[in-house]
C-alpha positions in Angstrom: 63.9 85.0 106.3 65.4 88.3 106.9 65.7 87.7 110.4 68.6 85.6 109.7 67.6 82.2 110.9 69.2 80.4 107.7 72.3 81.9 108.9 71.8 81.0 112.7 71.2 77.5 111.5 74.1 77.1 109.9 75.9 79.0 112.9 74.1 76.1 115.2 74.9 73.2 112.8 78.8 74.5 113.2 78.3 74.2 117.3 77.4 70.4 117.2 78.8 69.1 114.6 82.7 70.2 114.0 85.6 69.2 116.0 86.7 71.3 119.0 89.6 72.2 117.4 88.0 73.5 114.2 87.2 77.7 114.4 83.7 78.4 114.6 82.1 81.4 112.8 80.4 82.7 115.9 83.8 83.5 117.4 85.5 85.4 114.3 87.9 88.2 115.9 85.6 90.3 113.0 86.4 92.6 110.0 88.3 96.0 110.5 85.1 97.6 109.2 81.7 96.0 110.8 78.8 95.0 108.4 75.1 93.9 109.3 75.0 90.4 109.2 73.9 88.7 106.1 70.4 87.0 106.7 71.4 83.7 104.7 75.4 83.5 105.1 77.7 83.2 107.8 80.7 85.6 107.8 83.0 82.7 106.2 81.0 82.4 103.5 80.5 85.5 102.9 84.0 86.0 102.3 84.3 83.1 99.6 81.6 85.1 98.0 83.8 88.4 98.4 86.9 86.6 97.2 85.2 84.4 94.2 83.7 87.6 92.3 86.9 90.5 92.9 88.8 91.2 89.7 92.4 89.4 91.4 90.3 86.2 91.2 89.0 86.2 87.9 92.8 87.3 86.6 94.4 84.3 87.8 93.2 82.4 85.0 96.4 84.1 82.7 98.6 83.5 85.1 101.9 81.3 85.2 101.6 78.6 87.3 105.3 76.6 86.2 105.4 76.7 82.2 105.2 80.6 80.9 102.4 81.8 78.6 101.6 77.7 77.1 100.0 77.3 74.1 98.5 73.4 74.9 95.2 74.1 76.8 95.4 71.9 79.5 98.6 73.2 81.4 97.6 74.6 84.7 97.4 78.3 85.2 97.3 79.9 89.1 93.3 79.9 89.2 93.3 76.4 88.2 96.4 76.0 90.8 93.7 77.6 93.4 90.8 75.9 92.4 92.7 72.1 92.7 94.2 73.2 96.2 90.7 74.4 97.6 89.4 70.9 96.8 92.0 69.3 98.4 91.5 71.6 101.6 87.8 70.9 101.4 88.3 67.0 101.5 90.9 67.5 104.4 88.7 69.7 106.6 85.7 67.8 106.0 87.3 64.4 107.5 88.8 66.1 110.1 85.4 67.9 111.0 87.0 71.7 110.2 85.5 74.1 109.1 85.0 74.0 105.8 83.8 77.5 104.5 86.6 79.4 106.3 89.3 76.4 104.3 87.6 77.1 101.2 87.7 81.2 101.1 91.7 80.7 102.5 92.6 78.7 99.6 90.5 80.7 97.0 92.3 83.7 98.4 96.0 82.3 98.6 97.2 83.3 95.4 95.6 86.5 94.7 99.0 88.7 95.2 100.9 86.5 92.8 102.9 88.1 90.0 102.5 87.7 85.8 105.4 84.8 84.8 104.8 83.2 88.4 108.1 83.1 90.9 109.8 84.4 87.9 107.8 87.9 88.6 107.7 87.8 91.8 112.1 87.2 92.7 112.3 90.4 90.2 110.0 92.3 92.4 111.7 91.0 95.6 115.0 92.3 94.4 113.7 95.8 94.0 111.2 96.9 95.9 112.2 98.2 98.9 111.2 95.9 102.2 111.2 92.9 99.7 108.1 91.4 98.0 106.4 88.1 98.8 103.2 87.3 97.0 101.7 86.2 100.2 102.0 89.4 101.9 100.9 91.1 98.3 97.7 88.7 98.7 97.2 89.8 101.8 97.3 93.6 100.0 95.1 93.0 97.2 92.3 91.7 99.5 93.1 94.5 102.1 93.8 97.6 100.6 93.6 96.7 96.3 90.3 95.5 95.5 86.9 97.7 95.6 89.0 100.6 94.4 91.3 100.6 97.2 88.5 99.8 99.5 89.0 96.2 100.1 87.1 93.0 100.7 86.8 93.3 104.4 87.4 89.9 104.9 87.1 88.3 108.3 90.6 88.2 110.5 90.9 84.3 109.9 90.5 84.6 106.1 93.8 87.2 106.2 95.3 85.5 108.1 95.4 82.3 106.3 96.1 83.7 103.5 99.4 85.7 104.8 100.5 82.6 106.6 99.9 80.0 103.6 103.5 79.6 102.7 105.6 76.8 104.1 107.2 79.2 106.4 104.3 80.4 107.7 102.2 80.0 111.4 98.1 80.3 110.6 96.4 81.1 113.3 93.7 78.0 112.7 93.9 74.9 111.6 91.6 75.5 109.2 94.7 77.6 107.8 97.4 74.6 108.3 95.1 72.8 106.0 95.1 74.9 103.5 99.1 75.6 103.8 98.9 71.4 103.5 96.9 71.0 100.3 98.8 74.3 98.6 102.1 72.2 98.8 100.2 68.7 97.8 98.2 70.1 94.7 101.5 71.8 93.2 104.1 69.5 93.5 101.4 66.7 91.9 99.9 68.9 89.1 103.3 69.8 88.7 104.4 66.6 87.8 101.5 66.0 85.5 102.6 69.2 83.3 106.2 68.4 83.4 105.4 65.2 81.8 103.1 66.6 79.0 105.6 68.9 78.5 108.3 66.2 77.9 110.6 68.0 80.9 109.7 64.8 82.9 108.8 61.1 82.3 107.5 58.4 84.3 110.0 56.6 85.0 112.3 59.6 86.3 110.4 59.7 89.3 112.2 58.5 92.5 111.1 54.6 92.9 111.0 55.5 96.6 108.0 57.8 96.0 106.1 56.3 93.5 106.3 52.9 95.9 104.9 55.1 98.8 102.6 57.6 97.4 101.6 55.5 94.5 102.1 55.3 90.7 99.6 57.8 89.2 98.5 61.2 89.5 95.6 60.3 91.4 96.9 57.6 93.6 99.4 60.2 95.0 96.5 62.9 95.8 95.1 60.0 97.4 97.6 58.6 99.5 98.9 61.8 100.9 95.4 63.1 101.9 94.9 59.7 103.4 98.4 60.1 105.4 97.7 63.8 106.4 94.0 62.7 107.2 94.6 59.6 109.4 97.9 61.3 111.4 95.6 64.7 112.2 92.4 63.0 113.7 91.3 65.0 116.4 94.6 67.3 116.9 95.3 70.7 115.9 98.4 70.2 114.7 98.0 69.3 110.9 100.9 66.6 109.8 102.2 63.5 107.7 103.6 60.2 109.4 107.2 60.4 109.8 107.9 58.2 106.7 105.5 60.4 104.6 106.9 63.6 105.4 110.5 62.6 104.5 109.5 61.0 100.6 107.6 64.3 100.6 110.8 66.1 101.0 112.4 63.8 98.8 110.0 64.4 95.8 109.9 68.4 96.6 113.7 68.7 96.3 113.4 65.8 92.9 110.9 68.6 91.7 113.3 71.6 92.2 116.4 69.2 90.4 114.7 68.7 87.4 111.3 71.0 87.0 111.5 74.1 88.9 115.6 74.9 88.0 115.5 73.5 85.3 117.2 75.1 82.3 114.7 73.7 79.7 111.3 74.1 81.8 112.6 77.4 82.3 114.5 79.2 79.5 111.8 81.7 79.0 112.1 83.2 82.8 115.0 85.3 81.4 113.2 87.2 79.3 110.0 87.3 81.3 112.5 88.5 84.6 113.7 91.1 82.0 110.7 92.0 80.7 109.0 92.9 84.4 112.5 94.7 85.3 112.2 96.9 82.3 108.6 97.6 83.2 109.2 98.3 86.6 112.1 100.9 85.8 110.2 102.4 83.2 106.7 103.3 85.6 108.7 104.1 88.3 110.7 106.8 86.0 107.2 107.7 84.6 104.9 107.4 87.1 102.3 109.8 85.5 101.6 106.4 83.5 100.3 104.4 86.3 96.5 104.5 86.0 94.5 106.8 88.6 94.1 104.1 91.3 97.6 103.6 91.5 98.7 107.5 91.5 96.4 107.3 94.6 98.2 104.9 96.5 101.9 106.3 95.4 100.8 109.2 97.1 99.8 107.3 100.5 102.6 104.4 100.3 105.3 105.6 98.0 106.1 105.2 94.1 108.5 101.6 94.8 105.1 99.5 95.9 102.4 101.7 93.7 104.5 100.3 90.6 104.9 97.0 92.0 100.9 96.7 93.7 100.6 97.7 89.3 102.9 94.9 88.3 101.9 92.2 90.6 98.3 92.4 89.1 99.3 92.2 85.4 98.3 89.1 83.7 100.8 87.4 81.8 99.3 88.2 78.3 98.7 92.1 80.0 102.3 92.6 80.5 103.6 91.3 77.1 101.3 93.7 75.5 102.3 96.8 77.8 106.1 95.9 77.2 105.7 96.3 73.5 103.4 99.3 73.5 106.5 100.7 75.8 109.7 99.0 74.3 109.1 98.1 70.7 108.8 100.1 68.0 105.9 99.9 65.4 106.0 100.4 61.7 105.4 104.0 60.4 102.5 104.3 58.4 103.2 107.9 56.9 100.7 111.3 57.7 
């Protein structure tokens, strides 16, 4: 089979079988850097593959989603984040006939740029690198210019720019990307609730009665509803959207969320010392940047020392950057000679 037929199959199975609006492999704008086809996957595929085994991926998993460094073990970290919006994006573009491998390697590439202690990390950063940093745009790095030893995944255009555009403010240039930008902000704000709760920062009961009556009472009802909703108001349209009524309680439960999770003075007391911990860190590597491991020396030389200490910061787990800060900034006991 090295004559690629598996792959043409699939290529074929995409030509009859998915909506018009949905972007077919066969007309991928291509990677920056051409590669012989693979003789069993299709160029989307190839780069879920790509994204699924780089080093970004796997560090995700000691990550801050919303609660900082928790000790329970079944608070949500950003891989898990990635992993519950990629299954939401695979239900929507499956009923809506989209192409499902090109959703799947958008939302397992979404996240790859974000910081250790979540937002936390990433408004630090913002504040002082020059030109600003967004973790979207930093995804869009790591898979670009990061991984492979500065190499890259050479993923296809569409992959990038899904990922780039995945925020709320962003324009993807499929739908396939929509979707994904879609199930990012439905998997959050739910799993979000669900670890407020077991945290004790939320109850039940707090929960606007206009939501719950909509979306529904549980966890899963309100995955279910709003895929349903998004589902049944995109059927064959490119534009990817809720009904009217759905889209305002959605608004209604993100800016509830904000109120009492994401601002929150409880849910969020340790951000001040994890925003002062990645502002020490950052002064101190960009005073000292003959401590920045080879890789990063290498690309302070070719984009400047403010985004070599922050492409170094952005990829610190959590648990990575507690350690460096105290092999930096706290002294250790003297043992004698």
């Amino acid at each position: 089979m090295q004559d690629g037929s598996l792959r043409k199959l699939r290529e074929e199975w995409e030509r009859q079988m998915l909506s018009p609006y949905a972007m077919l492999v066969v007309n991928t704008r291509g990677r920056e850097t051409p590669m012989e086809p693979c003789p069993l996957r299709t160029d989307f595929i190839r780069d879920r593959d790509r994204i699924l085994h780089c080093k970004a991926f796997r560090r995700m998993k000691h990550k801050t989603q919303v609660f900082l460094s928790p000790t329970g073990d079944h608070y949500r970290t950003r891989l898990t984040h990635t992993l519950e919006v990629t299954q939401i994006a695979r239900t929507i573009s499956r009923a809506l006939r989209l192409n499902e491998d090109l959703t799947e390697a958008i939302a397992m590439g979404h996240d790859l740029g974000h910081t250790p202690f979540g937002h936390a990390g990433e408004d630090v950063l913002n504040a002082l690198v020059p030109g600003g940093f967004e973790h979207n745009v930093q995804s869009l790095r790591v898979v670009e210019k990061l991984e492979y030893d500065g190499k890259g995944l050479n993923l296809t255009w569409e992959v990038r720019d899904g990922i780039v555009n995945h925020k709320r403010s962003g324009r993807p240039a499929t739908v396939e990307g929509k979707v994904v930008s879609f199930a990012d902000r439905i998997a959050y704000l739910n799993h979000d609730i669900d670890d407020a709760i077991r945290a004790g920062v939320l109850t039940e009961d707090r929960i606007p009665r206009s939501c719950k009556l909509l979306f529904g009472e549980t966890h899963s009802a309100r995955i279910n509803n709003l895929i349903l909703n998004l589902v049944e108001n995109s059927l064959e349209s490119p534009v990817i959207r809720f009904s009217d009524d759905f889209a305002a309680e959605f608004e209604v439960l993100r800016a509830f969320m904000f109120e009492n999770v994401y601002l929150n003075p409880i849910a969020k007391h340790e951000e001040i010392k994890a925003r002062a911990l990645v502002k020490s860190l950052y002064g101190h590597y960009f005073d000292h940047p003959d401590e920045l491991p080879a890789d990063y020396r290498s690309i302070m030389e070719r984009d400047g020392r403010e985004r070599a200490v922050a492409d170094f910061l952005s990829g610190m787990t959590d648990n990575y950057a507690i350690r460096d800060y105290e092999r930096i900034f706290v002294p250790t006991g003297w043992d004698g000679i």
